[in-house]
C-alpha positions in Angstrom: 0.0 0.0 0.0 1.3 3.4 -0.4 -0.3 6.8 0.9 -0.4 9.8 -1.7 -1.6 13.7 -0.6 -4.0 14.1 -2.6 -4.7 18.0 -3.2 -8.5 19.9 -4.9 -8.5 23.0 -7.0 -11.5 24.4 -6.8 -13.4 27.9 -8.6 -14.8 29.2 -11.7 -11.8 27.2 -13.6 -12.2 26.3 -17.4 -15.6 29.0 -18.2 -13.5 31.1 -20.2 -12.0 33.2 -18.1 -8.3 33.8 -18.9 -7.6 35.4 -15.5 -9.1 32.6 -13.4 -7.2 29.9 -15.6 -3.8 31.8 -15.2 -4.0 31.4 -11.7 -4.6 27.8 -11.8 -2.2 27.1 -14.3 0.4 29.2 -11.3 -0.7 26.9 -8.7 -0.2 23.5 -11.0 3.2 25.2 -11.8 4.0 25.5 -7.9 2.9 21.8 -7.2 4.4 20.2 -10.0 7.0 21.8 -9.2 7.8 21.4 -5.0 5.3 18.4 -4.7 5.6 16.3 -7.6 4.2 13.2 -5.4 0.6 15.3 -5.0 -2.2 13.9 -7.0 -4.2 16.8 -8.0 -7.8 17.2 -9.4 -10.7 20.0 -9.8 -13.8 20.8 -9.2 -14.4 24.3 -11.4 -17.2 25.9 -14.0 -15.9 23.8 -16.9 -13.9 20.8 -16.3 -13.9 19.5 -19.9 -12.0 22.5 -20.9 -9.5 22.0 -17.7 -8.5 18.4 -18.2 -7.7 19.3 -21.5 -5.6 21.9 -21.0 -3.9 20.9 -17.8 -4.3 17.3 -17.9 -5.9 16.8 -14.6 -9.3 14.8 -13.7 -12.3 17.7 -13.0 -15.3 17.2 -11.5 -18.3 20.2 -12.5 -19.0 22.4 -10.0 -22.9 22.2 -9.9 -25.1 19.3 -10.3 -27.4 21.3 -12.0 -26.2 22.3 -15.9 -28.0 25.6 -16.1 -26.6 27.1 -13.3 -26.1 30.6 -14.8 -28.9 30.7 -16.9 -32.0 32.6 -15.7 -34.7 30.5 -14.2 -38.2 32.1 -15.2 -40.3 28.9 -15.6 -41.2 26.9 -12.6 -39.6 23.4 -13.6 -36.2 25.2 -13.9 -36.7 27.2 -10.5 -37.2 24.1 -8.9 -34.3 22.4 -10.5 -32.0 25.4 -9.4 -33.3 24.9 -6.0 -33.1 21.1 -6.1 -29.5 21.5 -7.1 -28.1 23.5 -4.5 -29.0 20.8 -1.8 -27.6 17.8 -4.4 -24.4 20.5 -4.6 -24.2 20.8 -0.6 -23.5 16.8 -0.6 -21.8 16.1 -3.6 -18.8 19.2 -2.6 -18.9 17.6 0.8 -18.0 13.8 -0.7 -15.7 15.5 -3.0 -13.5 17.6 -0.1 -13.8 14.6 1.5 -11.4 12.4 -0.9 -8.4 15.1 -0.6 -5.9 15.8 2.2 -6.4 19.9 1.0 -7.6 22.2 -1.3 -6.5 25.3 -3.1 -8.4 28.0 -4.3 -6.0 29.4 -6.3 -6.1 33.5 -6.9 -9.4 35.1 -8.2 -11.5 37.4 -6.4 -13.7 35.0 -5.0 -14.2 37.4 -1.7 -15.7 40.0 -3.9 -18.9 41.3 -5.8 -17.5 44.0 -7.7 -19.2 42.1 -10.8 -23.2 40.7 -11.0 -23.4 38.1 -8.0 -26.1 36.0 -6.8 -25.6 35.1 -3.1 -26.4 31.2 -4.1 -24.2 31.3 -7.1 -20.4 31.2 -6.5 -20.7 32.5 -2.8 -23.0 29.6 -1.9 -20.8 27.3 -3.3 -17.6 28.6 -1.7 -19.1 28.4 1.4 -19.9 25.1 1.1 -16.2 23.9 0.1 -15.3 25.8 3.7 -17.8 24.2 5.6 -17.1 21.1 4.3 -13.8 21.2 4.6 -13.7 22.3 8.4 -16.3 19.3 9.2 -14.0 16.5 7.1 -10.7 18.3 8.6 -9.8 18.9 5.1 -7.9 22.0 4.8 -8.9 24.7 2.9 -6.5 27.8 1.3 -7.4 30.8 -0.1 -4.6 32.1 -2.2 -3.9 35.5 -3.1 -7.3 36.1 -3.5 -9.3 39.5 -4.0 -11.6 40.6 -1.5 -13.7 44.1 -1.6 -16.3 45.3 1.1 -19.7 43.6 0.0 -23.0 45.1 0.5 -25.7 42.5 0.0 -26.6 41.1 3.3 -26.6 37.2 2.4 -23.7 37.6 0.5 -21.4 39.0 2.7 -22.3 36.3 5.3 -21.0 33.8 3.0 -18.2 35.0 1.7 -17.0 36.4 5.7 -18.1 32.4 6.4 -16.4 31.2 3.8 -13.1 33.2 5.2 -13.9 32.3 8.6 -13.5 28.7 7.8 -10.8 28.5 5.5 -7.4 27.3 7.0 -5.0 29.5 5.4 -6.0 33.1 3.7 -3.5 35.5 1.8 -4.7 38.3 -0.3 -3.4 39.8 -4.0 -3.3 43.3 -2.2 -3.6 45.5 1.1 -7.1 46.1 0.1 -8.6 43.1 0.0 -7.5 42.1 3.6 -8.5 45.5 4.9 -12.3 44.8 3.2 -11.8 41.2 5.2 -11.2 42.7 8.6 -13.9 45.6 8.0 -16.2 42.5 7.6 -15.6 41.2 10.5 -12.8 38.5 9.7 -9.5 38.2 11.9 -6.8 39.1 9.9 -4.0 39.5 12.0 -2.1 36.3 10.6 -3.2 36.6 7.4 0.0 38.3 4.7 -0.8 40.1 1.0 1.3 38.5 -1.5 1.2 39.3 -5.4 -1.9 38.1 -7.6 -0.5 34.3 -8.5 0.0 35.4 -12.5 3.1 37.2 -11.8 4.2 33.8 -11.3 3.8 32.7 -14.7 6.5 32.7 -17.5 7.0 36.2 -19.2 7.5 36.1 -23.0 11.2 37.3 -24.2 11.2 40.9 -24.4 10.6 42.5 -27.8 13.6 43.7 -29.9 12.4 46.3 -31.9 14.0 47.3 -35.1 12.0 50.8 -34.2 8.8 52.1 -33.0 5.8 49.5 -33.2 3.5 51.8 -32.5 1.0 49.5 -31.8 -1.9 50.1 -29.0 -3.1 47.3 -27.4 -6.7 47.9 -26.5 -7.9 45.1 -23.9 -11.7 45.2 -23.7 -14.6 44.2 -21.4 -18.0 43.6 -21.3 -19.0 45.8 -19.0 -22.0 46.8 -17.4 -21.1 47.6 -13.9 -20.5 46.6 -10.3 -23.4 44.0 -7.7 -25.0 47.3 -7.2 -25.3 48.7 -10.7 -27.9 46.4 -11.8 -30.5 49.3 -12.2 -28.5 51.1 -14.6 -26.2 48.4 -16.2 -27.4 49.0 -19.6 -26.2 52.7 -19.5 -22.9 52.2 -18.1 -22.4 49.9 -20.5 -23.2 52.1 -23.1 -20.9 55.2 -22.1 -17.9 52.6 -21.4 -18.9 51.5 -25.2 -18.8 54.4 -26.2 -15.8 56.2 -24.7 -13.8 53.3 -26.0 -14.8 53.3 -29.4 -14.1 57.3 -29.7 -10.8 56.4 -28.2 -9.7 54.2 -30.9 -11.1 56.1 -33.5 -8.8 58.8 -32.3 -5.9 56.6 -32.5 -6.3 55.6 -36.0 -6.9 58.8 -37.3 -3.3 59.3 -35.9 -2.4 56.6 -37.5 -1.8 54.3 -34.9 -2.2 50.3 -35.1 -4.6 49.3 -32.2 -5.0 45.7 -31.8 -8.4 44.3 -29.8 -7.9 42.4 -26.7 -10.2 40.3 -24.9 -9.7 38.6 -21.2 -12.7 36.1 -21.3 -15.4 35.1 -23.7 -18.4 37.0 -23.2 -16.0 39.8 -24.4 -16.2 38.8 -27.7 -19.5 41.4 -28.5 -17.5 44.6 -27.2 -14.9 43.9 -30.3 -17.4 42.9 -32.6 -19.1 46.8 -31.6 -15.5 48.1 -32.0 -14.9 46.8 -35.1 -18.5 47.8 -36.7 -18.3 50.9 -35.4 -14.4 52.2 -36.4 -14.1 50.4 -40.3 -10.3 50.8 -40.4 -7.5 48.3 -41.2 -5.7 49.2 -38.4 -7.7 48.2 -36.1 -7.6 44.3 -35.8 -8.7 42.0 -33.1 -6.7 38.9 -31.6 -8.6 35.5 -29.6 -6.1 34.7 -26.9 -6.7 31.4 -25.2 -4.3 32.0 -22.2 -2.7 34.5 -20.3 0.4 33.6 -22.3 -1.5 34.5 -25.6 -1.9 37.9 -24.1 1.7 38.7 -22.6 3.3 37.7 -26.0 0.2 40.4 -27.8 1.3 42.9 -25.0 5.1 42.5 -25.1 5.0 43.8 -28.9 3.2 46.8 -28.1 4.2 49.9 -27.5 1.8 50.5 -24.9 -1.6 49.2 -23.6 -5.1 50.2 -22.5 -6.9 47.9 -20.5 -10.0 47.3 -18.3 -10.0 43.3 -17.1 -7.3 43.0 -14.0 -5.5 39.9 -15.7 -5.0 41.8 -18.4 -3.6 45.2 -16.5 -1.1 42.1 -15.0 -0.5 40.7 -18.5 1.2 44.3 -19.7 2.9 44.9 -16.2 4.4 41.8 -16.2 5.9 42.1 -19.4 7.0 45.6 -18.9 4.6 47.2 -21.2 3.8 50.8 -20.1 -0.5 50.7 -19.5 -3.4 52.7 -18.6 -6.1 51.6 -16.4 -9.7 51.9 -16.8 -10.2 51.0 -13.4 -13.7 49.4 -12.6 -13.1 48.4 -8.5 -10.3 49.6 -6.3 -8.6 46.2 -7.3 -7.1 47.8 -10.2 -5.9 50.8 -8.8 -4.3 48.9 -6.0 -2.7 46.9 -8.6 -1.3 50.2 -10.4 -0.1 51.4 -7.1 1.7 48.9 -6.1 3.5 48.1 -9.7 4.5 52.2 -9.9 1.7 53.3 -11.9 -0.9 54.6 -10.0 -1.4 58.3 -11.9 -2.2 56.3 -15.4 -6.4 55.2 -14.1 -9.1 56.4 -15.4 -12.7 55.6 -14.2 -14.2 52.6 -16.3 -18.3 54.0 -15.7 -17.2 57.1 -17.1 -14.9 57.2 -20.1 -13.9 60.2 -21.0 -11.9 59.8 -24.6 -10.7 63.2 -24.7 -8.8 63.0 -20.9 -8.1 59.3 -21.6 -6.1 60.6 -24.7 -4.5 62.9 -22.8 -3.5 60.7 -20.1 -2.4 58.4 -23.0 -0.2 60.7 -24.0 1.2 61.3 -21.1 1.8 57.7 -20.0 3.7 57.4 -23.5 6.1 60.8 -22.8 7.5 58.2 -19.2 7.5 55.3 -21.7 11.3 54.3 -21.6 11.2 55.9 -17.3 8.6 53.8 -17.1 9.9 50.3 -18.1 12.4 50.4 -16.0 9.8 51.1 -13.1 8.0 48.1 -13.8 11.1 45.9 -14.2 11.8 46.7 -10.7 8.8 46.0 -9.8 8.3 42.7 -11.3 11.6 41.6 -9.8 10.0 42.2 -6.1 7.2 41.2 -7.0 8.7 37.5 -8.1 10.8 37.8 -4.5 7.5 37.9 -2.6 5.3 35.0 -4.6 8.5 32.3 -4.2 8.3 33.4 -0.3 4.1 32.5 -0.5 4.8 29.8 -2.2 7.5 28.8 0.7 4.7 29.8 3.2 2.3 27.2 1.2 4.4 24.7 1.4 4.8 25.0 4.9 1.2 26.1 6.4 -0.1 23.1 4.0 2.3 19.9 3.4 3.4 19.7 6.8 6.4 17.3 7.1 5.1 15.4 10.1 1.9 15.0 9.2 0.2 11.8 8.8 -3.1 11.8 10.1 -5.1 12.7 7.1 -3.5 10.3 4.3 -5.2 8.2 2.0 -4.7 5.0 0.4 -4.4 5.5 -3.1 -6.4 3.5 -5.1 -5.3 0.1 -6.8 
């Protein structure tokens, strides 16, 4: 017989999300590479498209398929309702077969997007309960957090917090919003978000100028409390951004489309239809990868989706923020960056232009800035990673090994 640790990922993994996947794929990265004996498996939003990618078993998250799809009729209410007590069993047997879990990254302490309280927050709750009644322990890694408002879920997601046995945050912020909601934070650190982990494409060697503006987009229609006027700020982000890279082409400047996860696919078809220019093209990245490699051969880069603010910092490109939750701007602050946001409900092309241009007068000042940065920034993720180890694959411990099947 021989015992194995067997270790979960669990989260909105393999939906489409490039951030969310990068973050996994940093985790994998970690284990595969300081605990090649773990046997590691999922339970995410779309485990077809994360066994084929990372090559590890996945489970789906909810019993019931149409999850995210609105329930109007009362055969589907009563199958959402249904599901959520199948879902409170079936995370409990699956926590149950693993000697920890990982939530790796994400901002799965936050509502700064549309939330239902007994969507994702239900179901992270869930993993943490179950996980302190099977003495499975639970991490939350460099996660985002951000003061919530909606009564039930904020007492999920400060349960969920509660319960997990290890917590570290991607920034100040986030364990600030934690302890304003009533979770003890005093042992918990702030390390990097987990993608500055990930491999950085070579730098670009440029035979002159590219003068190529990356333009990373987002469908966006506000925050958990901007339900009520979603359509509108929608609409002026639309808007804003499309007069923006209007004005860029008439300069003559390449701007290449960026997107971060699927659903963004609509805001550069709109782009596209609305500024007819050959200059303006539109790439499909698949991974965070995909995107560092578009950002490194820009000159510079305007983005809205956090991932892909991290994608251009982490390769050095110069970017300005269109900052939609104080995630960003924490981000920007702590990379050097800070002055370059700009408010993503209300684009203004003509000061975004001129903050452009200002960001592109510290280009070369800049780039050195963020290879500083990126530098500490590596520093402090191999110390969490350290901490991991140590908090979670204790030498000693044998009390929770299983027998690994023959």
């Amino acid at each position: 017989m021989k015992t194995v640790t067997r270790v979960g990922v669990f989260g909105l993994l393999g939906s489409g999300n490039l951030g969310n996947d990068g973050s996994l794929e940093a985790v994998l990265g970690y284990l595969r590479a300081e605990h090649p004996e773990a046997v590691v498996d999922a339970l995410c939003g779309g485990p077809e498209a994360v066994t084929a990618r990372f090559g590890i078993p996945a489970t789906r998250l909810h019993w019931y398929r149409g999850e995210y799809r609105t329930a109007s009729r009362a055969g589907a209410i009563a199958a959402k309702g249904l599901g959520k007590l199948v879902d409170a069993f079936r995370t409990a047997a699956w926590v149950r077969r693993h000697n920890l879990v990982i939530v790796p990254g994400m901002g799965v302490l936050e509502a700064t997007l549309p939330l239902r309280p007994w969507g994702f927050p239900y179901s992270l709750f869930l993993l943490c309960a179950s996980g302190r009644l099977l003495r499975t322990r639970v991490a939350l890694v460099s996660v985002g957090a951000a003061e919530i408002g909606n009564r039930p879920t904020r007492a999920l997601v400060r349960w969920s917090a509660r319960l997990a046995t290890y917590r570290s945050y991607r920034d100040d912020r986030s364990r600030d919003a934690m302890r304003a909601m009533g979770v003890d934070t005093a042992r918990d650190e702030v390390y990097p978000d987990l993608a500055f982990s990930l491999p950085t494409p070579p730098p670009r060697v440029p035979a002159g100028p590219s003068r190529t503006v990356c333009v990373g987009v987002m469908d966006f229609h506000g925050g958990n409390d901007d339900r009520a006027r979603a359509e509108e700020i929608y609409g002026r982000y639309l808007d804003g951004t499309i007069r923006f890279v209007r004005a860029l082409v008439q300069e003559g400047r390449p701007v290449r489309l960026l997107t971060g996860d699927e659903c963004d696919a609509s805001v550069v078809a709109a782009i596209l239809d609305a500024v007819d220019s050959p200059l303006v093209t539109a790439s499909e990245p698949s991974s965070l990868a995909d995107l560092m490699k578009e950002m490194a051969a820009a000159d510079t880069v305007v983005a809205v989706r956090y991932h892909n603010l991290i994608c251009a910092l982490k390769t050095g490109t110069p970017v300005l923020a269109l900052c939609y939750a104080a995630k960003s701007e924490a981000l920007m602050d702590r990379m050097g960056l800070g002055a370059y946001c700009h408010p993503a409900r209300e684009v203004d092309a003509d000061r975004l232009l001129e903050q452009f241009r200002a960001l592109e007068k510290r280009s070369a000042e800049l780039r050195r800035t963020l290879a500083e940065r990126n530098l500490i920034a590596a520093q402090q993720l191999a110390h969490q990673f350290t901490a991991l180890t140590t908090a979670l694959f204790p030498a000693t411990d044998h009390t929770h090994t299983l027998q690994e099947a023959k």
